[in-house]
C-alpha positions in Angstrom: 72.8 -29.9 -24.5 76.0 -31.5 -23.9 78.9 -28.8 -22.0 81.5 -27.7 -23.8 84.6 -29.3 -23.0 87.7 -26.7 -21.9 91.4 -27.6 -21.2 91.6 -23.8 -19.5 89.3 -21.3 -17.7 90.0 -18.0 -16.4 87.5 -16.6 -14.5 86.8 -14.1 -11.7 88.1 -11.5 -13.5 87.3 -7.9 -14.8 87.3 -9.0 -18.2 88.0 -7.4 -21.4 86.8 -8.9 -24.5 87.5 -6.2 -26.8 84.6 -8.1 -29.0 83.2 -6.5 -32.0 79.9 -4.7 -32.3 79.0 -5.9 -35.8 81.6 -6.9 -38.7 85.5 -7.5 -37.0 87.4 -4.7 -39.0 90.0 -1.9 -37.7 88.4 -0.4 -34.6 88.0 4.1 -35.3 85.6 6.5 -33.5 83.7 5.3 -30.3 85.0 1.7 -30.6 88.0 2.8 -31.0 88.2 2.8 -27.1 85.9 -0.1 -26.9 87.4 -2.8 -24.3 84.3 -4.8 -23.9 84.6 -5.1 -20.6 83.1 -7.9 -18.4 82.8 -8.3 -14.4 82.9 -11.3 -12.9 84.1 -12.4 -16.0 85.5 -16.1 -17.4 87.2 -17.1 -20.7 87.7 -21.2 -21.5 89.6 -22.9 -24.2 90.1 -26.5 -25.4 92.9 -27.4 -27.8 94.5 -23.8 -28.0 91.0 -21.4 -29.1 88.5 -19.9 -27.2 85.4 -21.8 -26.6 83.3 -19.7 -24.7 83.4 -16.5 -22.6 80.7 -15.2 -19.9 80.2 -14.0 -16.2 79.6 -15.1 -13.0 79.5 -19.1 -12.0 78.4 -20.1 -15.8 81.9 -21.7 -16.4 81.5 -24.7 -13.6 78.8 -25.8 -16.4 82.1 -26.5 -18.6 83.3 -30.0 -18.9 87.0 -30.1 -17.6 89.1 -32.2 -19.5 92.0 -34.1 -17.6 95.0 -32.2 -16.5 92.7 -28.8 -17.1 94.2 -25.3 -16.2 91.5 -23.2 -13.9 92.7 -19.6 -12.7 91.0 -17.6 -10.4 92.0 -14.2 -11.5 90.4 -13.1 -8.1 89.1 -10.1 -9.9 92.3 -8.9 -11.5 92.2 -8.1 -15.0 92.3 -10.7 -17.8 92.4 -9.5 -21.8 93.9 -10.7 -25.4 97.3 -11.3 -25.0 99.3 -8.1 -25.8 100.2 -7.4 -30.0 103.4 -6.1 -30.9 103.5 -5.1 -35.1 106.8 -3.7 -35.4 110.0 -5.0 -34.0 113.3 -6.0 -35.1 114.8 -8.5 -33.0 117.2 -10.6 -35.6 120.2 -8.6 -34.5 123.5 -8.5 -32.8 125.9 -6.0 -30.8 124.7 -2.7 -29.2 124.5 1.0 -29.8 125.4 2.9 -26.6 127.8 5.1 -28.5 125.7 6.4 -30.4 123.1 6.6 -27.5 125.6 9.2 -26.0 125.9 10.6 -29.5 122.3 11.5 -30.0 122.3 13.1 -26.6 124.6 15.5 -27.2 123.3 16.7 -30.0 124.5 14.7 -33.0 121.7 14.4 -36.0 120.3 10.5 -36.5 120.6 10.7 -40.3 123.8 12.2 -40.2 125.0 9.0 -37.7 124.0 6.9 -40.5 125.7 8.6 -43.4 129.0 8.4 -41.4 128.6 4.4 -41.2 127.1 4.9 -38.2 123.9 3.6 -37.3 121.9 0.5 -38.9 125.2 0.3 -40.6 126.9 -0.7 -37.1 124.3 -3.2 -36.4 124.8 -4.5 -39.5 128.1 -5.6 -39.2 128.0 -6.6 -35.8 124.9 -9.0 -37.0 126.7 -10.4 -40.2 129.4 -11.0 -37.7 126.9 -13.1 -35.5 126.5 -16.9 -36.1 123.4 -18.6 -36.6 123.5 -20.0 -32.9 124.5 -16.2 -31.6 121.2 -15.1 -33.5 119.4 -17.7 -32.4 119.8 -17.4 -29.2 120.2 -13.8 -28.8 116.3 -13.6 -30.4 115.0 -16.6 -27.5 116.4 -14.3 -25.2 114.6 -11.1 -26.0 111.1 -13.1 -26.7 111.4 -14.5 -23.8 111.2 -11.2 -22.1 108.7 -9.6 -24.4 106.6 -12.5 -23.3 107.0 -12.0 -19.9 105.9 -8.7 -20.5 102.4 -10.5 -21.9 103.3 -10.2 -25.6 101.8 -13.2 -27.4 101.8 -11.9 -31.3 104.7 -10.5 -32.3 106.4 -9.1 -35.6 109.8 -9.8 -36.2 112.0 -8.5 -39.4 114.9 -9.1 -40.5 116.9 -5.7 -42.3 120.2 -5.9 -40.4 121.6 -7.8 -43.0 120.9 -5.3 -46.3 122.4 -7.9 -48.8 119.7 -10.2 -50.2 121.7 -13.7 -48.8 122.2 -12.0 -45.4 118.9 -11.1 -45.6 117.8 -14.1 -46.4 119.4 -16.1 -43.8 117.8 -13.4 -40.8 114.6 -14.9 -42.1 115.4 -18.2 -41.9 116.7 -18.2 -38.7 113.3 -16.5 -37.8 111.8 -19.0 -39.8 113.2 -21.5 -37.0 112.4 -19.5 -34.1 108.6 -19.2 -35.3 108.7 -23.0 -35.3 109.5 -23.4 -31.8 107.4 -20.9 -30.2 104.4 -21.0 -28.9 103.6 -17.2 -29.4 102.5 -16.6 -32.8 105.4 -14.5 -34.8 105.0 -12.6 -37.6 107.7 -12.3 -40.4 108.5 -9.5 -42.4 111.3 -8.8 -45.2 112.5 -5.3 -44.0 114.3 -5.2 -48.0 115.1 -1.3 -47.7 116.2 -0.4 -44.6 119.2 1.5 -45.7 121.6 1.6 -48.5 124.9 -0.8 -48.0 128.0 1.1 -48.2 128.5 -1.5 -50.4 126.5 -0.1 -52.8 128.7 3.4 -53.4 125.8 5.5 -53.4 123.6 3.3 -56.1 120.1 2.5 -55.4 118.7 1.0 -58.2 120.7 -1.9 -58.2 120.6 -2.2 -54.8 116.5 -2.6 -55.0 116.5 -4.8 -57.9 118.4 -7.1 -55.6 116.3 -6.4 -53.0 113.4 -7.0 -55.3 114.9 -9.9 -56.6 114.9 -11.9 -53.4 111.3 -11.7 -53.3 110.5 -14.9 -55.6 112.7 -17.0 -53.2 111.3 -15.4 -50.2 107.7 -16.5 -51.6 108.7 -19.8 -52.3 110.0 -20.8 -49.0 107.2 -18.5 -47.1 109.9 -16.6 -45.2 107.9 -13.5 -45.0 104.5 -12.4 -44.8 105.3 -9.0 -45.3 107.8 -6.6 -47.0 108.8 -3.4 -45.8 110.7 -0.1 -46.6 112.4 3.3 -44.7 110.8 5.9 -46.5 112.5 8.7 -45.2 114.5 11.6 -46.5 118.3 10.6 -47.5 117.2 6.9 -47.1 114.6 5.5 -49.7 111.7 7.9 -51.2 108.3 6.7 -52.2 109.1 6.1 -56.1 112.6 4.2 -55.1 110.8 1.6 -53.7 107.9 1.5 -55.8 108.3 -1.7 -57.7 109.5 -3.7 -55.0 105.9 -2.8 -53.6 104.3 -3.6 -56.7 106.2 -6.8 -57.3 105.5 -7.7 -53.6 101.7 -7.8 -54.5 102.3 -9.6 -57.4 103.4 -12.1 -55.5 100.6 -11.9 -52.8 103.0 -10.9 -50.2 101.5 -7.9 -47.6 103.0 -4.7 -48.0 104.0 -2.3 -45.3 106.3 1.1 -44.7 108.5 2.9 -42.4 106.7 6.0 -43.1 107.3 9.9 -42.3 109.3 9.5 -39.4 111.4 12.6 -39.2 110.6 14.2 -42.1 106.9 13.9 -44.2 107.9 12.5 -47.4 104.5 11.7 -49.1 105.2 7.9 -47.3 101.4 8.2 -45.5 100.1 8.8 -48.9 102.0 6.3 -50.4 101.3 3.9 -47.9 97.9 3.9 -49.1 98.0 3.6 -52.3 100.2 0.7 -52.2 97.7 -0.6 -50.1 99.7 -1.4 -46.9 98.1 -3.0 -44.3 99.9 -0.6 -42.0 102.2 2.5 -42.3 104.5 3.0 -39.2 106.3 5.9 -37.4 104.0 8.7 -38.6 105.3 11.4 -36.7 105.3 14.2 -39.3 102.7 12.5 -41.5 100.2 15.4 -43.4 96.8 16.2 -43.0 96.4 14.8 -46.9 98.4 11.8 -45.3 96.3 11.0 -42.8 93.5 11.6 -45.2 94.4 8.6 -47.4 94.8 6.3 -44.5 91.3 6.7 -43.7 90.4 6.2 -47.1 92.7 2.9 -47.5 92.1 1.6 -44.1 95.3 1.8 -43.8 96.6 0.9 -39.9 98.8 3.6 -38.6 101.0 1.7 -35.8 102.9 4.8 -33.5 105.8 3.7 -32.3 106.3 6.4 -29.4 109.2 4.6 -27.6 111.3 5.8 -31.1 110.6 9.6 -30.5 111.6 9.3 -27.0 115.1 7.5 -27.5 115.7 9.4 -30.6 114.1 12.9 -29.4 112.0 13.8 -32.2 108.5 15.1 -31.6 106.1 11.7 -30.7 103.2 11.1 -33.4 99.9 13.2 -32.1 97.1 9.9 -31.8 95.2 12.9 -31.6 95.2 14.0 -35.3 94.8 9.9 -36.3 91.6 9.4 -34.2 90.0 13.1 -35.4 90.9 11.0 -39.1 89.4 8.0 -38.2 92.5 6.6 -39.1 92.7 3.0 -37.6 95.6 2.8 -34.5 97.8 0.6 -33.1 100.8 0.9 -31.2 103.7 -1.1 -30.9 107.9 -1.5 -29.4 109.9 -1.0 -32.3 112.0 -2.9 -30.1 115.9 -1.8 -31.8 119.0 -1.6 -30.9 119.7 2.1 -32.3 117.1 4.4 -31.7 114.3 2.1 -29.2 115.5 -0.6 -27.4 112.3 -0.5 -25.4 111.1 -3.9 -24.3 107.6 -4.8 -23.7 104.0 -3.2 -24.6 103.1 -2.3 -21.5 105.5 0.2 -21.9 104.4 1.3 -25.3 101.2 1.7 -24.4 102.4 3.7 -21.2 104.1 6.2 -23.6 100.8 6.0 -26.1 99.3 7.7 -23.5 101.4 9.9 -21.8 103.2 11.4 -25.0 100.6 10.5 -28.0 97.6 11.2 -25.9 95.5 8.5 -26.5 93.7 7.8 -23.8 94.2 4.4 -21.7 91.4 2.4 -23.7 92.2 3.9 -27.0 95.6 2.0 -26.0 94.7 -1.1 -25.1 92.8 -1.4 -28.3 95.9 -0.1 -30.4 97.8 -2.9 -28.4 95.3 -5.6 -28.9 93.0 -5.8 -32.0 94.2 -3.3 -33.6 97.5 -4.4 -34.2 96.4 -7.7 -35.0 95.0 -6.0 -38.2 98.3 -4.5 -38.7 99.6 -8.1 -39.1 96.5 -9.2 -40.9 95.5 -11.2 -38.0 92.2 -9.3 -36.9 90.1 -12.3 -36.7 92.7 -14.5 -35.6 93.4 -13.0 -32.1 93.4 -9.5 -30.4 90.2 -10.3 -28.7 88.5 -12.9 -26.5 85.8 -14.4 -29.0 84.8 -18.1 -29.6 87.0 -19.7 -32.2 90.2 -17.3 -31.8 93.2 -18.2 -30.2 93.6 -18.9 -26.6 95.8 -15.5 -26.2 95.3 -14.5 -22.8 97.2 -12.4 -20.1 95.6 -11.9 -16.3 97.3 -8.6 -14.9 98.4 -7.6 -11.2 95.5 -5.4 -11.2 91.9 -4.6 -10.9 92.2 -1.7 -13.5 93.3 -2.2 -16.3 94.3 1.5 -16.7 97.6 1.0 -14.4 98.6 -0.3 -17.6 99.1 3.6 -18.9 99.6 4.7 -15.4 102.4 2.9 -13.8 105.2 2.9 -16.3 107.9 0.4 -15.5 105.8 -1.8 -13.2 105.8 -5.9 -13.5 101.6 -5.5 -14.0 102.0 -8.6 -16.1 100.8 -12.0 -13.7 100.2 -14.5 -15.9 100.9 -15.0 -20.2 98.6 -17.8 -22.2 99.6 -18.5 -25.3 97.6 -20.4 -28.3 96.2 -22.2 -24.5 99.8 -23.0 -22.6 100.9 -21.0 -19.8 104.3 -19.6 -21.1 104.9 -17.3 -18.9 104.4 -16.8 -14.7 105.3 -14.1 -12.6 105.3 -14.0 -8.7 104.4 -10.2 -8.1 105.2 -9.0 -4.9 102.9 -6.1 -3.9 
């Protein structure tokens, strides 16, 4: 039998494969904690996917290629590279005002009905050039990377108009094009009103909807996306734009019961989403229909700390057998959290999953979120080459040590793209 040929191997490491038992689909119940863990473990690729995975000294069978890339992981932790579903880095300026604000007491929604809020970001990002943008997005990948992201979501929604909107997914158009992390775009079409607008929705949405033919015809989004929320957007407001999304074969997903439960789980299902986000006062008949839908529910915990609100209960999702992921929901206004280690830190620690259940929501789970669940999010023959090696030799520091550079080494679709030299 001829060896396989690899261009990198990993191996001595506590390994986590997070492989499937049976069909790939949205991990719930027992596997929803599932890490597939493997000591003494080794992962090669060739040409940027996986090849083969195993234990012990099975790897120096592999034929190395010129110029190949062998780690000794020296027993520290190797796994997917981390999955972030929900963030929104096309955007300029800052929110510390309003930071303050919060703190003392002043109401989100409120901030936002005052001109306050998205609506600050949204000037100070139509403001922005293309090369500010630009540049200002390298700059906050580079450190989600760092912090072992390698599949990330970016939307645009800071613009509100459909040309400004437009142009934010363009310019992440351009980004996705140079990176070697795999990005994920999504036409965030009703994240708030314009003030623009006077007060009128409908013909605010049927701009918003009306986008969506050029948005399909340049594949600037793979997504679409709405704030379902009370005093923002409700379920029927949005409605066609969902239904004309599908239409067009574009995936649908919502902003979804986040301070107040609309009906956006519920809704979220039957528009078949492939995720609803936020969650944190979605009902029991919510939750319900998730289950039913398959629906991914992505928490967002680093949102209900910044903002203050009472963090989703994982809980409640996992007695539903409601698929989980977790992700940044990296913002300037209300998370401007940066990296999953940190969201999967807070997972634990204020939505009480437990450090596996975690890793999963960070991993394969949230590649389903962005319909990527047997592209990546696990160490498998024929995905990509999406792996990270950790400072550790457990991988549940991850929940554990909040704040801490666990994060050694970041591969990504088989290049090194990040390094870190962790001083102990």
């Amino acid at each position: 039998m001829t060896a396989k040929q690899a261009d990198l191997v990993i191996h001595g490491a506590r390994l986590l494969t997070l492989a499937p038992i049976g069909d790939e689909r949205p991990r719930v119940g027992p596997a929803a904690a599932d890490i597939g863990p493997v000591d003494k473990g080794w992962v090669a690729a060739r040409d940027g996917a996986i090849v083969a995975t195993g234990h012990g000294a099975a790897w120096e069978r592999l034929e190395l290629v010129d110029r190949a890339v062998v780690e000794d992981a020296g027993g520290r932790v190797a796994m997917p590279g981390l999955i972030d579903p929900h963030t929104h880095l096309c955007y300029a300026g800052t929110r510390w005002d309003e930071f303050v604000a919060r703190r003392s007491g002043s109401d989100y929604l409120a901030i936002l009905e005052r001109g306050g809020g998205i609506h600050a970001t949204v000037r100070a990002t139509r403001s922005a050039t293309d090369d500010e943008l630009l540049a200002l997005m390298r700059s906050r990948l580079d450190r989600l990377i760092a912090a072992g992201t390698t599949t990330i979501e970016v939307k645009s929604g800071y613009g509100l108009e459909p040309e400004e909107e437009l142009r934010q997914l363009r310019l992440i158009a351009r980004l996705r094009a140079e990176s070697l992390v795999d990005i994920a775009p999504t036409y965030l079409a009703a994240h708030a009103l314009p003030l623009s607008a006077g007060g009128e929705k409908r013909p605010f949405l049927r701009a918003a909807q009306g986008a969506l033919a050029e948005i399909e015809r340049e594949h600037l989004a793979e997504a679409v996306d709405a704030f379902v929320e009370k005093g923002v957007f409700e379920p029927e407001d949005v409605a066609p734009l969902m239904h004309e999304a599908a239409a067009l074969g574009i995936a649908r997903t919502v902003h979804a019961d986040q301070l107040n439960d609309v009906g956006g789980a519920a809704f979220a299902a039957r528009i078949e989403a492939r995720s609803a986000d936020h969650l944190s006062r979605a009902s029991a008949d919510g939750l319900r229909a998730l289950e039913r839908a398959g629906t991914v529910a992505v928490l967002l915990p680093g949102s209900a700390l910044f903002v203050g609100y009472p963090p989703p209960d994982g809980r409640r999702f996992v007695a539903h057998r409601v698929p989980v992921a977790i992700g940044t929901d990296h913002n300037p206004g209300t998370s401007p959290l940066e990296g999953m280690p940190a969201a999967i830190a807070l997972a634990v620690t204020l939505c009480g999953l437990t450090p596996q259940e975690a890793i999963v929501a960070a991993t394969i789970n949230a590649a389903h979120a962005l319909g990527r669940g047997r592209r990546t999010g696990a160490l498998v023959e024929g995905r990509r080459a999406d792996v990270i090696v950790l400072d550790t030799d457990d991988e549940r520091e991850l929940a554990y040590r909040l704040g801490a550079r666990l994060v050694r080494s970041v591969y990504a679709n088989g290049k090194q793209v990040a390094t870190t030299e962790i001083v102990s």
